[in-house]
C-alpha positions as CSV (number, residue, x, y, z in Angstrom):
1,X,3.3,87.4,-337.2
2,X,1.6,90.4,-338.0
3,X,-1.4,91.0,-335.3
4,X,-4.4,93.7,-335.7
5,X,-5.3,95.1,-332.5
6,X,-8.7,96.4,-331.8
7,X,-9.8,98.4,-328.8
8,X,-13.2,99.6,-327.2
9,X,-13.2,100.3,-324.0
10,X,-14.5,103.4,-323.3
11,X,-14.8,106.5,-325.5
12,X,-11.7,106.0,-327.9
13,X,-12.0,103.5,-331.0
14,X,-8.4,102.6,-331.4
15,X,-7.1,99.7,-334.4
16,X,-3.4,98.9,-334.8
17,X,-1.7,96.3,-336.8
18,X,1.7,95.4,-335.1
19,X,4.4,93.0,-336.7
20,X,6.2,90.8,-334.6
21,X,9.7,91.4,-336.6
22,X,8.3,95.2,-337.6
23,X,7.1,96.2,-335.2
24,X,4.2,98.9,-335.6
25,X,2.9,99.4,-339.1
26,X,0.3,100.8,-339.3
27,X,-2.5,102.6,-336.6
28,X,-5.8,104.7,-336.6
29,X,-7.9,106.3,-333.6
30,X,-10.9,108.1,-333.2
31,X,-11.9,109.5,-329.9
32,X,-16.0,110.1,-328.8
33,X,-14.2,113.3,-326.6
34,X,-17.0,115.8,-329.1
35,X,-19.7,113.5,-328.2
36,X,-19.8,113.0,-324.5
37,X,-18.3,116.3,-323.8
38,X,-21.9,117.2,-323.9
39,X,-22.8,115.2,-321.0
40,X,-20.0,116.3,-318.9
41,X,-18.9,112.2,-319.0
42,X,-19.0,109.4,-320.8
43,X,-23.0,107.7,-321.5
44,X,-22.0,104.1,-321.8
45,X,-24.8,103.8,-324.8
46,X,-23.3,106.3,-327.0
47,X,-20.0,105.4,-326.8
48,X,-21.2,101.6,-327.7
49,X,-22.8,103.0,-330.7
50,X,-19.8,105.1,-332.1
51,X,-17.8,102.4,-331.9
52,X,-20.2,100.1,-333.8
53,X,-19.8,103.1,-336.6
54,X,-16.3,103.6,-336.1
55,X,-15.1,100.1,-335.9
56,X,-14.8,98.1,-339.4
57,X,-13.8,101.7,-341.2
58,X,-10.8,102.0,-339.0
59,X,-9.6,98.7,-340.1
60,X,-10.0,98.8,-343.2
61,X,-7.8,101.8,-343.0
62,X,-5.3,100.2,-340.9
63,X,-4.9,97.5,-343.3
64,X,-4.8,99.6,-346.5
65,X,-2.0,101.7,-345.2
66,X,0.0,98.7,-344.5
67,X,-0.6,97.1,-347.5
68,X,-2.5,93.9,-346.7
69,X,-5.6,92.0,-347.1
70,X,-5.3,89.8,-343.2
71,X,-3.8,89.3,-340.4
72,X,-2.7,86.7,-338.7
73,X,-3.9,87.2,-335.3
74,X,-6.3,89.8,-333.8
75,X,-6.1,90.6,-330.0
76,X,-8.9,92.7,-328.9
77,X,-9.7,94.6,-325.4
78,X,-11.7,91.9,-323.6
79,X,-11.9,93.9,-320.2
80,X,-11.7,95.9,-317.9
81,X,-14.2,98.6,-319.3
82,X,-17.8,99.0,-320.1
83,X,-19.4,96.4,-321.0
84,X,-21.4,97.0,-323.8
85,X,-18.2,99.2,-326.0
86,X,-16.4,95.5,-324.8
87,X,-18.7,93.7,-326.9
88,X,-18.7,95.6,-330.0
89,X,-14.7,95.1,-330.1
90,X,-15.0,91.4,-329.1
91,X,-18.0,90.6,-331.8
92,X,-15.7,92.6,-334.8
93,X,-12.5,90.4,-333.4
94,X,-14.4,86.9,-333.1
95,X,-16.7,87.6,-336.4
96,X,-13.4,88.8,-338.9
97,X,-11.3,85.5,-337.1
98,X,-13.8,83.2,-338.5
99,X,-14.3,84.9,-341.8
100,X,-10.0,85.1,-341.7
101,X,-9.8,81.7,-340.2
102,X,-7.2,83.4,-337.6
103,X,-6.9,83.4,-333.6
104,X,-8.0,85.6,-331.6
105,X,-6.5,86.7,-328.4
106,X,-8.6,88.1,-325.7
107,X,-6.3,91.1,-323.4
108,X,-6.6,93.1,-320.6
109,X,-6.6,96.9,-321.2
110,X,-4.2,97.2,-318.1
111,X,-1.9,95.1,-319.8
112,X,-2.0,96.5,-322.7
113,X,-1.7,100.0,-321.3
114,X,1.6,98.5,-318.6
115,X,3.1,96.8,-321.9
116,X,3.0,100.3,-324.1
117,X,6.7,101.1,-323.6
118,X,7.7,97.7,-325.2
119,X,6.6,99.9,-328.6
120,X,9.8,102.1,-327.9
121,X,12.8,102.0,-329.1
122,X,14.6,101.4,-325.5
123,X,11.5,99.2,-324.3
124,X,11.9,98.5,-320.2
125,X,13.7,94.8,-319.0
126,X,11.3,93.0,-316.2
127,X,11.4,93.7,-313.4
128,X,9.7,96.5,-312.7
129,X,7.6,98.7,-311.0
130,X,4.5,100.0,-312.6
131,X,2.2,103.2,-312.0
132,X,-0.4,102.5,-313.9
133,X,-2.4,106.1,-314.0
134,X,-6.1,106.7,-315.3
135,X,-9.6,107.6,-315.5
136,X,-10.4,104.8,-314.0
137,X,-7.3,103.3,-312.0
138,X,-4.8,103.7,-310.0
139,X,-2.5,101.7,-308.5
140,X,1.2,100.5,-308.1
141,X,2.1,97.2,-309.7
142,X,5.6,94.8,-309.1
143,X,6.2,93.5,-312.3
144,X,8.1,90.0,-312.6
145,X,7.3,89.4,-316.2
146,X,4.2,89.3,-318.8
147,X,1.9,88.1,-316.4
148,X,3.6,88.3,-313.3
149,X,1.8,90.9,-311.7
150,X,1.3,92.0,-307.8
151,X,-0.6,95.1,-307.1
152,X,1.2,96.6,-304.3
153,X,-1.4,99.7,-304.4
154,X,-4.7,100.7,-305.6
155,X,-7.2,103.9,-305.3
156,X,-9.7,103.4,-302.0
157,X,-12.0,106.0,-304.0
158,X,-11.4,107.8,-307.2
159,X,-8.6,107.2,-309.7
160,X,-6.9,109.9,-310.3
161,X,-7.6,110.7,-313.8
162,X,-11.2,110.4,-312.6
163,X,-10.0,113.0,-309.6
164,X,-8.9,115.4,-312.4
165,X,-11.7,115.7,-314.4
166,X,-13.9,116.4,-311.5
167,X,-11.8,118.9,-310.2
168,X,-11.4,120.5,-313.8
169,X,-15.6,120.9,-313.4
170,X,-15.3,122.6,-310.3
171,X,-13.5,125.2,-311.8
172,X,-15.4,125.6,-314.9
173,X,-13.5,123.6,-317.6
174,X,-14.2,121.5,-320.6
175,X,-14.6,117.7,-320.4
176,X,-12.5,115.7,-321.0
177,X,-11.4,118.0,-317.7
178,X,-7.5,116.4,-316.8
179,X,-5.7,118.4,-319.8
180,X,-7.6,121.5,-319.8
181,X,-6.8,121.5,-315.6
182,X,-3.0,121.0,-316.5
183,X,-2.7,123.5,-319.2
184,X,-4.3,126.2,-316.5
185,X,-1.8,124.8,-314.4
186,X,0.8,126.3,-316.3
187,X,-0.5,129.8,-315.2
188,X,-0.8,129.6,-311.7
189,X,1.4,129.1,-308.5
190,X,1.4,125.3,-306.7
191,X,2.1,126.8,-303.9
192,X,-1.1,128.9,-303.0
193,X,-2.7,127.1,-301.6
194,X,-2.2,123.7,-299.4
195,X,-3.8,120.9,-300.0
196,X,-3.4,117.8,-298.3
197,X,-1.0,115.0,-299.7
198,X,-3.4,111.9,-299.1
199,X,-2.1,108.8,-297.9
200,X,1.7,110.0,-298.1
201,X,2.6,109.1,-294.2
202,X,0.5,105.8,-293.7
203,X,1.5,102.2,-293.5
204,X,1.3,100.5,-297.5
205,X,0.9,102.1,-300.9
206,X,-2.8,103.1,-301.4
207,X,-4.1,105.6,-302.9
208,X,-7.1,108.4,-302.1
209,X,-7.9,111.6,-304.2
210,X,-11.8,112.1,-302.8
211,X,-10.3,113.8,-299.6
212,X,-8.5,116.1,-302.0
213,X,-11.0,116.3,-304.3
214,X,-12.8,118.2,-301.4
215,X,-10.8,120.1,-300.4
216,X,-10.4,122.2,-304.0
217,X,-14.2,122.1,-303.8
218,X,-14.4,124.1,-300.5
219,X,-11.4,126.4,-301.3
220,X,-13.7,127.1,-304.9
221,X,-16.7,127.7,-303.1
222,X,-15.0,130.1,-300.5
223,X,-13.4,132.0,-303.5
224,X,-16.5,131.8,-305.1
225,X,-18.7,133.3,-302.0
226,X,-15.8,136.2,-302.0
227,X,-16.0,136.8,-305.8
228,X,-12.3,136.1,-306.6
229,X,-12.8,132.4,-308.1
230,X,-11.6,133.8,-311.7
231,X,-8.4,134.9,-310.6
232,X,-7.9,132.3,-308.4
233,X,-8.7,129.4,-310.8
234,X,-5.5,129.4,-311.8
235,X,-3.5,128.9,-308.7
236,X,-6.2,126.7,-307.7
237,X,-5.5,123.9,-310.5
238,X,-1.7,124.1,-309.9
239,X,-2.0,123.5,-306.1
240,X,-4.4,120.5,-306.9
241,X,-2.0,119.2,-309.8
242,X,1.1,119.6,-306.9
243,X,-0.8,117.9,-304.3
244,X,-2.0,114.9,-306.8
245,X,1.8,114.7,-308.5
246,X,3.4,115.1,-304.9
247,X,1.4,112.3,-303.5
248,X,1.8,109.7,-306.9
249,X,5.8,110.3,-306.6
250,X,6.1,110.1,-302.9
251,X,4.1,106.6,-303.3
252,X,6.1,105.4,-306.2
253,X,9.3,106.2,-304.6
254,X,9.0,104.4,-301.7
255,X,7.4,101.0,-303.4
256,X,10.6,101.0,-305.5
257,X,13.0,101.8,-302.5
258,X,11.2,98.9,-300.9
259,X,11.3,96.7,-303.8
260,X,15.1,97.6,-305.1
261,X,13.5,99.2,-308.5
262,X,15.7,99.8,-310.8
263,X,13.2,100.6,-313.6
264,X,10.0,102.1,-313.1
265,X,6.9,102.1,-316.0
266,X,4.3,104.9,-315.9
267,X,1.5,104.3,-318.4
268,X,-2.1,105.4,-318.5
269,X,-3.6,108.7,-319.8
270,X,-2.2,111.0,-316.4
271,X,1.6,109.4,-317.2
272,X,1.3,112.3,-320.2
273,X,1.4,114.6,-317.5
274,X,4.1,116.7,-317.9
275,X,4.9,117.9,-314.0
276,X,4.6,114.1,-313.3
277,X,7.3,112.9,-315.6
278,X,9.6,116.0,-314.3
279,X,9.3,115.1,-310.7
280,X,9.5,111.3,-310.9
281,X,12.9,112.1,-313.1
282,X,14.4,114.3,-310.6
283,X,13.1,112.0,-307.3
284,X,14.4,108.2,-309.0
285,X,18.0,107.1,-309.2
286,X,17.0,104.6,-311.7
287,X,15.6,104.9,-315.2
288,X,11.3,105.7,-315.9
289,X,9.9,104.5,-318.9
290,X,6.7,106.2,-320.7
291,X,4.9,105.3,-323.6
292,X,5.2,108.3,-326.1
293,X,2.5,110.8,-325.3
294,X,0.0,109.4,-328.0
295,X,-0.1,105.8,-327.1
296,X,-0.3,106.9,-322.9
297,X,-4.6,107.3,-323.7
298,X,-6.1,104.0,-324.9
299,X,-4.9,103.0,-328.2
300,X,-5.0,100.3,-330.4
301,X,-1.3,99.6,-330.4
302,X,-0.9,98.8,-327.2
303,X,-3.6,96.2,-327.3
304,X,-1.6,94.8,-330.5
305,X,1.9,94.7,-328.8
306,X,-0.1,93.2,-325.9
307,X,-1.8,90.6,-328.0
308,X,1.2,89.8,-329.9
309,X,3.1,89.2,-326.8
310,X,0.3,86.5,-325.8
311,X,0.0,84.9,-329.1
312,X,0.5,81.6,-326.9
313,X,-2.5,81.8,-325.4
314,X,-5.0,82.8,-328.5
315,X,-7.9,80.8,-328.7
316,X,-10.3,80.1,-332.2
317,X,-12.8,82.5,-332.5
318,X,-15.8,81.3,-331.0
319,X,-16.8,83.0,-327.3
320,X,-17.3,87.0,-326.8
321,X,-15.2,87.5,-323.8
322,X,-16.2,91.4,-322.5
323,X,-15.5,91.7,-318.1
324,X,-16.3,94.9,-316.7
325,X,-14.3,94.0,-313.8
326,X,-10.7,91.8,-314.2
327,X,-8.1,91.9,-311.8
328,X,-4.9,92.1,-313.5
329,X,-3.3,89.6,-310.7
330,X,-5.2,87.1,-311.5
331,X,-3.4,86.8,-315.1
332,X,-0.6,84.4,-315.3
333,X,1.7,84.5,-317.8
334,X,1.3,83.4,-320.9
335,X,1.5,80.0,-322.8
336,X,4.5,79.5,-325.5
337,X,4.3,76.8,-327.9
């Protein structure tokens, strides 16, 4: 079965066509970063309208480069995300199923983006644990199986991918801000300054990066008042980056001591981190699993994989399915036969 995936959730237009025996064939993205970067974030209505212009010209190129006319499925981001870039994914999926007279399958982006690593050569065996890092979430997932989810931990404030970018604005950088902040990184020493570790000692596995988050901002505007912030920008977004990689491993480490991990899964756009992978390597006995560094951002191949895993549960085009909000427990898994 091959199956076309098509995502929309945000501010990347991502198409993929995946083959069941295969596996990936073919895959095209375009990413809105030029035209929000403007803004300083994303503006929900320009990022609905790109896609609408992005959309039905990345298929077609998806399917001339692998050589055929259909599908036989198409799986398509039906939430979480913004609502109106939802739609314009959902409308393309449900409008070529009719005109191909094929299923659709409705998925959630987490999903897709906890499923990435199946696209691997060595994909992860259930169970697992899952850190499922982002712009917009955050949390720590016990994976059963596909659709067997229990979120042991989420963000009480700002994801940390959100956490990043703000941060990178404080100290001057380009939006998106999370990889400019990591490449500065690179230059500075994580030990300068020291910020707190949110969350590390308490009872559970929450998350919180708005404490943090403050504490860069008065460090900046001290420098700032004392007219060193260029020289310490540096050593500023390396503590921040220690503080926010010390406190994800700390948290992951001890959900997967209490649940006898043997595998963890980091997916998301921060799992392309590079001091994150490093330290979760060196603090885990067992084996980590990552998507390759393109498919970590939203992508259309992992809402393929995703949809091709729940080819059970596809449904004839007919309803546009687009949630803002979707809790990812409250999927089951998924219907065979």
């Amino acid at each position: 079965m091959m199956v076309l995936g098509l995502e929309t959730s945000c501010d990347e237009t991502g198409v993929a066509l995946f083959d069941t025996e295969k596996g990936l064939l073919a895959e095209a993205l375009h990413s809105q970063v030029d035209l929000h970067a403007v803004y300083g974030g994303v503006v929900p209505e320009i990022a609905s309208r790109d896609h609408l212009k992005r959309l039905l010209p990345l298929i077609q190129e998806v399917l001339k480069s692998a050589g055929i006319e259909r599908p036989d499925a198409i799986a398509y981001t039906a939430g979480p995300g913004l609502v109106g870039a939802l739609m314009v994914g959902a409308g393309m999926a449900n409008g070529l199923g009719k005109a191909w007279n094929c299923p659709v399958v409705p998925v959630h982006h987490m999903e897709g983006h906890l499923v990435a690593p199946m696209l691997e050569d060595e994909p992860p065996e259930y169970p697992f644990l899952a850190l499922l890092v982002s712009g917009g979430h955050t949390m720590l997932v016990r994976t059963e199986a596909l659709g067997d989810y229990h979120v042991l931990g989420s963000t009480l404030d700002d994801a940390v991918g959100e956490a990043f970018d703000k941060t990178a604005k404080l100290l001057g950088l380009g939006y998106p801000g999370g990889p400019a902040l990591a490449k500065l990184a690179e230059e500075g020493d994580d030990a300068a300054y020291a910020f707190p570790r949110p969350m590390v000692n308490r009872d559970g596995f929450d998350f919180s990066f708005s404490g943090l988050k403050t504490a860069v901002m008065l460090k900046v505007r001290e420098q700032e008042s004392a007219g060193d912030i260029e020289s310490a920008r540096a050593d500023l977004a390396a503590s921040f980056q220690r503080a926010v990689v010390d406190t994800l491993v700390k948290r992951t480490i001890k959900a997967a001591k209490e649940m006898s991990a043997e595998r963890i899964v980091v997916a998301g756009g921060v799992g392309a981190n590079q001091l994150l992978r490093a330290e979760l390597a060196d603090s885990f006995d067992g084996t980590v699993y990552y998507p390759r560094l393109r498919f970590c951002t939203d992508n259309g191949a992992m809402i393929a994989v995703a949809g091709a895993l729940r080819l059970g549960d596809a449904e004839q085009p007919a309803t546009i399915r687009a949630k803002a909000r979707w809790s990812l427990e409250s999927l089951a898994r998924p219907a065979y036969g």
